[in-house]
ROLOTOR-887409 format. One record per residue (C-alpha): x, y, z; residue number from 1; chain. Coordinates in Angstrom, 3 decimals. Layout:
% residues N
X/Y/Z/NUM/A
...
This chain:
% residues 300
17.860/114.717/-46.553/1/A
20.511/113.884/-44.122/2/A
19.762/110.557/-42.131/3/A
20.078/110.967/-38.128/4/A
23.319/108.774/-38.895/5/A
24.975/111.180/-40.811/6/A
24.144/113.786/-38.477/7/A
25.247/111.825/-35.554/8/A
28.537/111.357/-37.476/9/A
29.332/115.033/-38.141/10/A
28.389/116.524/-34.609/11/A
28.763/113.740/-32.015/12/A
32.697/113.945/-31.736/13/A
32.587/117.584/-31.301/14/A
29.716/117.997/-28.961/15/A
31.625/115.761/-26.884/16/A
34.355/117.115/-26.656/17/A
32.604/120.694/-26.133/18/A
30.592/119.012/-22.992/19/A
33.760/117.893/-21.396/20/A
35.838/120.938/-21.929/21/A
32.670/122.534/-20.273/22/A
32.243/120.368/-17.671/23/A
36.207/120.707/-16.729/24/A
35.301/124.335/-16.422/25/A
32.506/124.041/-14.176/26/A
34.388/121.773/-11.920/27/A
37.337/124.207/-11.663/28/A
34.551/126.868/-10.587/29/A
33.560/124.618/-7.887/30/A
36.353/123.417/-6.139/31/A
38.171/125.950/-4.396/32/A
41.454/127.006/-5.253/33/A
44.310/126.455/-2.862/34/A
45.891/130.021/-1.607/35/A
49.264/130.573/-2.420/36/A
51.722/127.839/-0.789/37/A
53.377/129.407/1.733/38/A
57.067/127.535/1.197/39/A
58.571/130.749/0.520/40/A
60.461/130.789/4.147/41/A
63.900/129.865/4.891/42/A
67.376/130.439/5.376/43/A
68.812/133.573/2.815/44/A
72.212/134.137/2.390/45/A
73.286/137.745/1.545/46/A
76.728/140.329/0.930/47/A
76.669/143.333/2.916/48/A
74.981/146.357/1.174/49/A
73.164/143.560/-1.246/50/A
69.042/143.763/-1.179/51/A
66.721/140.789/-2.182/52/A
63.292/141.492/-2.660/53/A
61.067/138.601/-0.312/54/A
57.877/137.928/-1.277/55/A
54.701/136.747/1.560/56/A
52.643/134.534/-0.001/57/A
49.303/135.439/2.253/58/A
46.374/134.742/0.000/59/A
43.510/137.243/1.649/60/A
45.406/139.474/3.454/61/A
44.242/142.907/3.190/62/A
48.194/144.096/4.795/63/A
51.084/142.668/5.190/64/A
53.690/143.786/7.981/65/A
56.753/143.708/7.733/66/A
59.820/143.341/10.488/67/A
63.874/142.871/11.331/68/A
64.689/141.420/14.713/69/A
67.870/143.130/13.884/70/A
68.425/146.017/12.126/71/A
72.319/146.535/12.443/72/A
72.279/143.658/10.187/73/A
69.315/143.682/7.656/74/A
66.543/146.690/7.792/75/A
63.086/146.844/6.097/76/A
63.871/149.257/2.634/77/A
59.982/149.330/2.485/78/A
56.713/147.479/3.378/79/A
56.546/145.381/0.057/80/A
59.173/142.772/1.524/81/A
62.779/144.486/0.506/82/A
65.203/144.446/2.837/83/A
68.918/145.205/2.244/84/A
71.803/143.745/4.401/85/A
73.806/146.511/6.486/86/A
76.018/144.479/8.320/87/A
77.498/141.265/9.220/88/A
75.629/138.461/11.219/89/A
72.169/136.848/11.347/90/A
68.589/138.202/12.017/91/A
64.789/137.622/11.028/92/A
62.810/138.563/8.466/93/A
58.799/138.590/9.409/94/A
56.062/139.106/7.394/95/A
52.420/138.982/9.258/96/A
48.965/139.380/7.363/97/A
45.925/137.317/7.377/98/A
46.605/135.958/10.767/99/A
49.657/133.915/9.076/100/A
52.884/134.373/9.802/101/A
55.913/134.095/7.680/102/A
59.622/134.128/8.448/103/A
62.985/134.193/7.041/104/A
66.328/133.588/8.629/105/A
68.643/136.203/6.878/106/A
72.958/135.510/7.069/107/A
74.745/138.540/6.180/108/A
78.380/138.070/5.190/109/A
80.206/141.536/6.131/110/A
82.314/143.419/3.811/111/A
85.703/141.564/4.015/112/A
89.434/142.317/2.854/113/A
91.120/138.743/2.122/114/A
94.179/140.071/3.099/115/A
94.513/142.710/6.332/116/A
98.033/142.449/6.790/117/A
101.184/142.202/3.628/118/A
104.858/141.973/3.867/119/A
106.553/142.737/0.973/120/A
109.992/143.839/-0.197/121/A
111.451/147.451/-1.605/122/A
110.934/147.598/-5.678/123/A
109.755/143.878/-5.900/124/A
106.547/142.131/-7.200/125/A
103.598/143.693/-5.090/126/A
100.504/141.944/-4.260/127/A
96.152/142.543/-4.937/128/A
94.031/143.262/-2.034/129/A
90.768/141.383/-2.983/130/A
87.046/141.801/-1.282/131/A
84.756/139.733/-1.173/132/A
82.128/141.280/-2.984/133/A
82.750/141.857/-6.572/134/A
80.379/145.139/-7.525/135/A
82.747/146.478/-4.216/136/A
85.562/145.314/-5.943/137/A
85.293/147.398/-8.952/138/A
83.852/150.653/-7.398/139/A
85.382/151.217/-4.370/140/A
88.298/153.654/-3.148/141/A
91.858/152.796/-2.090/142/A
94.060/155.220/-0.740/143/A
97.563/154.900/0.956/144/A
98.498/156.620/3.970/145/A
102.211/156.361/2.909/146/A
102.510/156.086/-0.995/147/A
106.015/156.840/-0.509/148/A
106.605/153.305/1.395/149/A
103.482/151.782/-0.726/150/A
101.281/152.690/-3.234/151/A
97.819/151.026/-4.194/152/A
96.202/151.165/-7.659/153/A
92.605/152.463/-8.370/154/A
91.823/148.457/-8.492/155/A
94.077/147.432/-5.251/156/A
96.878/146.475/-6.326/157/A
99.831/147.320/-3.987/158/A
103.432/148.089/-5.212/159/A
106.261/148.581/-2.274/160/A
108.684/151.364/-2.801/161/A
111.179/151.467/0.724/162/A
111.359/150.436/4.076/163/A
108.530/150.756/6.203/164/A
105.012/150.089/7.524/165/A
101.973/152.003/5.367/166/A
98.141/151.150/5.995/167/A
96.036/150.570/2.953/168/A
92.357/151.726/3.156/169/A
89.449/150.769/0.792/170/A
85.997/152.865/1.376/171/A
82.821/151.677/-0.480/172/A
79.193/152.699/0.407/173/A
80.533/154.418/3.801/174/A
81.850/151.125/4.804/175/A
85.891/151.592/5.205/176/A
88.407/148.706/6.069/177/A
92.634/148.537/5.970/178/A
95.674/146.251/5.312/179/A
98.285/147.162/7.067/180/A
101.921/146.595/4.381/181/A
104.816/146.525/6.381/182/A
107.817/146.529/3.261/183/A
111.270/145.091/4.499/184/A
114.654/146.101/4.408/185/A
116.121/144.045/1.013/186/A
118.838/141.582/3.162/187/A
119.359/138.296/2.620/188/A
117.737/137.031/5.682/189/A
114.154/138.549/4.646/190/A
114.666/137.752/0.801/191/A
115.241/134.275/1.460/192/A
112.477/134.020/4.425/193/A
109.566/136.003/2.462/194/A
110.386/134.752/-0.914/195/A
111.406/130.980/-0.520/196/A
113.271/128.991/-2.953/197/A
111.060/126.337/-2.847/198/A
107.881/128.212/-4.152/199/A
110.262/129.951/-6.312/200/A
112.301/127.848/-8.018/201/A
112.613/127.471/-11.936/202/A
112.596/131.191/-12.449/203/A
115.116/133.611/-13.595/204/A
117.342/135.079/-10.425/205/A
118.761/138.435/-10.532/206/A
121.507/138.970/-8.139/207/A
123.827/141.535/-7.516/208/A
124.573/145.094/-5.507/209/A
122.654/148.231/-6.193/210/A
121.998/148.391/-10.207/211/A
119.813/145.607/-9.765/212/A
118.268/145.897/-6.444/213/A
116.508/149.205/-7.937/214/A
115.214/147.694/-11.224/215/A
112.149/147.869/-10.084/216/A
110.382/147.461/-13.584/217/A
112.166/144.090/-13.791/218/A
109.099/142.051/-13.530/219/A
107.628/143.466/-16.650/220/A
110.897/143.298/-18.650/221/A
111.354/139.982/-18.421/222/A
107.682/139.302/-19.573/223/A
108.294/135.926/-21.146/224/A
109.799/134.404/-18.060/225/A
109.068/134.642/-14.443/226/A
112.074/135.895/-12.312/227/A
112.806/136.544/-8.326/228/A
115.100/139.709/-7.636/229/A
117.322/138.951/-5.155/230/A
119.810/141.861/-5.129/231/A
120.239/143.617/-2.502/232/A
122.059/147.365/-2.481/233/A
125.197/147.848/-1.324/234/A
126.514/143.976/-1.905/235/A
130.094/143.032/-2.604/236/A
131.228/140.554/-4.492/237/A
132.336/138.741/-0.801/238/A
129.217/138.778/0.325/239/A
127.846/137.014/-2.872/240/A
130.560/134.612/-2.130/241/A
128.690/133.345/0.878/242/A
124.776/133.937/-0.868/243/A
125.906/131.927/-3.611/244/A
123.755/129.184/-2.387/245/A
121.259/130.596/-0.509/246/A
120.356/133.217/-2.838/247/A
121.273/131.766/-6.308/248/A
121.919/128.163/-6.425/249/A
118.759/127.047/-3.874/250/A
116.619/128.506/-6.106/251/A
117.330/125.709/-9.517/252/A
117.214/128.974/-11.400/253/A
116.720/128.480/-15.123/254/A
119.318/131.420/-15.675/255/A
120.825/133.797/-13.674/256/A
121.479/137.595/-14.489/257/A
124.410/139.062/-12.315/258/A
125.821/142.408/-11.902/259/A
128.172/144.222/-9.304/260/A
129.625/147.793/-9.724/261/A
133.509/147.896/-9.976/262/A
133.828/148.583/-6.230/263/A
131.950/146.366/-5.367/264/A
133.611/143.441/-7.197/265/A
136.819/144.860/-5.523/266/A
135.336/145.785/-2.697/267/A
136.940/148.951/-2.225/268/A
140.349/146.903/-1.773/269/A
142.131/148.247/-5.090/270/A
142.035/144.863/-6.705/271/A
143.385/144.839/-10.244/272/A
140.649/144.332/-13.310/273/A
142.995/140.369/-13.225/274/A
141.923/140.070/-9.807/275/A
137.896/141.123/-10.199/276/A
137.730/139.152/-13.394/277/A
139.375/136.210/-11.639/278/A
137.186/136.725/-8.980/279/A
134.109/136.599/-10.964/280/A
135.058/133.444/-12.958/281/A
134.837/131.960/-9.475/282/A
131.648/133.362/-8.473/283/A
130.547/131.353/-12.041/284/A
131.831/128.537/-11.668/285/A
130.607/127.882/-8.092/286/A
127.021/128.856/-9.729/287/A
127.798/126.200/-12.780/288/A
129.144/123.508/-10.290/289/A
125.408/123.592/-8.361/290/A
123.238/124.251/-11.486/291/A
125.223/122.821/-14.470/292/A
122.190/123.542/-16.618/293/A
121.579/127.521/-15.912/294/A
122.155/129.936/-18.174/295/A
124.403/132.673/-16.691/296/A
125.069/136.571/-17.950/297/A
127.178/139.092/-16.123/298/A
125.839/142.685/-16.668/299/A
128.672/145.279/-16.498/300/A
């Protein structure tokens, strides 16, 4: 027979540990349980046409009501606590039930377009409208009221054509804003005002008279370098004589790609091919003399 000893040694340890994992229990029935903290106010910060579900923590409450103070900015999408932002500002959230109640401060950031206003140049680099709200970004609609002047992309990105003022609009979930593009005559006043030698300098500069003024795919042909197209239409080979520096030279171009027709290195003066050639050696050397490290190329 087993003596109590032995008996006390093979149950004792586990009784015990059975009488407190009991006694834990009964305790936990006993002492009320605290109702749901309600911590779940605050300030929420939303996009227009986003939705956030809020959640009332009312232990108890047999209904729960739900209200905006202001519903051109956030309304009530049902009486469970989601609300969707419809427009730009601040207004309250309340939720009442159990005679608690709960509120939120909602801040709606409005659909915005980064940029409402361009100015950009005939055939040159264009420029990406951006919103402020990515899932806008990728699904909405742009259309151009003058494609002919400028054009937008089904992703917003705006390439100038010619002269003149077109209004960019973007349209997504009914909401519809605009950038108004106003592209500039190509003269050497608004080249060198709206695209600056000194955020431009190190690249490759194209000058010259018409050929190059309308090479409008010359950003992506010279995709290993970055370049600014100064040419302007029409140029003479005079007139380059006085741009020299404030189209070329200010610019500490890493090379230089130059082209004028035959008229208008002779500028319609019936110069012999001596005369242009000299002419252009000139033009050359007055580049060289300011930027003795560019590369130059004259395209005939």
């Amino acid at each position: 027979m087993r003596t109590e000893k032995q008996v006390f040694r093979r149950f004792n340890i586990p009784a015990m540990m059975i009488f407190f994992f009991l006694f834990l229990f009964s305790v936990g029935l006993l002492v009320p349980h605290p109702a749901f903290a309600d911590t779940n106010q605050g300030t929420v910060k939303m996009k227009q046409m986003d939705t956030k579900q809020l959640r009332a923590a009312i232990a108890d409450a047999p209904r729960i009501d739900w209200s905006s103070s202001n519903t051109g900015v956030c309304v009530m999408l049902n009486q469970s606590g989601l609300i969707q932002a419809v427009g730009g500002g601040s207004c309250t959230i309340t939720a009442v039930g159990g005679g608690k109640t709960l509120r939120w401060t909602i801040k709606v950031t409005p659909l915005q377009l980064k940029q409402t206003s361009l100015t950009l140049m005939p055939r040159r680099e264009g420029a990406a409208l951006k919103l402020n709200n990515k899932t806008a970004q990728r699904d909405a609609y742009w259309h151009s009221n003058h494609p002919r002047i400028a054009s937008v992309s089904s992703s917003g990105y705006v390439t100038p054509h010619e002269p003149g003022k077109a209004v960019i609009k973007v349209t997504w979930n009914n909401i519809t804003l605009s950038c108004t593009v106003h592209v500039l005559t190509n003269t050497e006043a608004n080249l060198r005002k709206f695209r600056t030698p000194k955020r431009n300098r190190k690249r490759t500069v194209i000058a010259g008279s018409t050929l190059l003024d309308y090479w409008s795919t010359a950003s992506d042909d010279f995709r290993s370098t970055r370049i600014i197209n100064n040419a302007i239409a029409g140029s003479t080979f005079a007139n380059w004589q006085v741009w020299c520096k404030s189209l070329i030279t200010d610019y500490k171009p890493k090379a230089v790609v130059i082209s004028l027709g035959t008229e208008d290195i002779g500028d319609g003066t019936g110069m012999t091919a001596e005369q242009c050639a000299a002419n252009m050696q000139g033009l050359i050397e007055s580049i060289r003399a300011k930027s003795k490290k560019t590369k130059i190329f004259f395209v005939s």
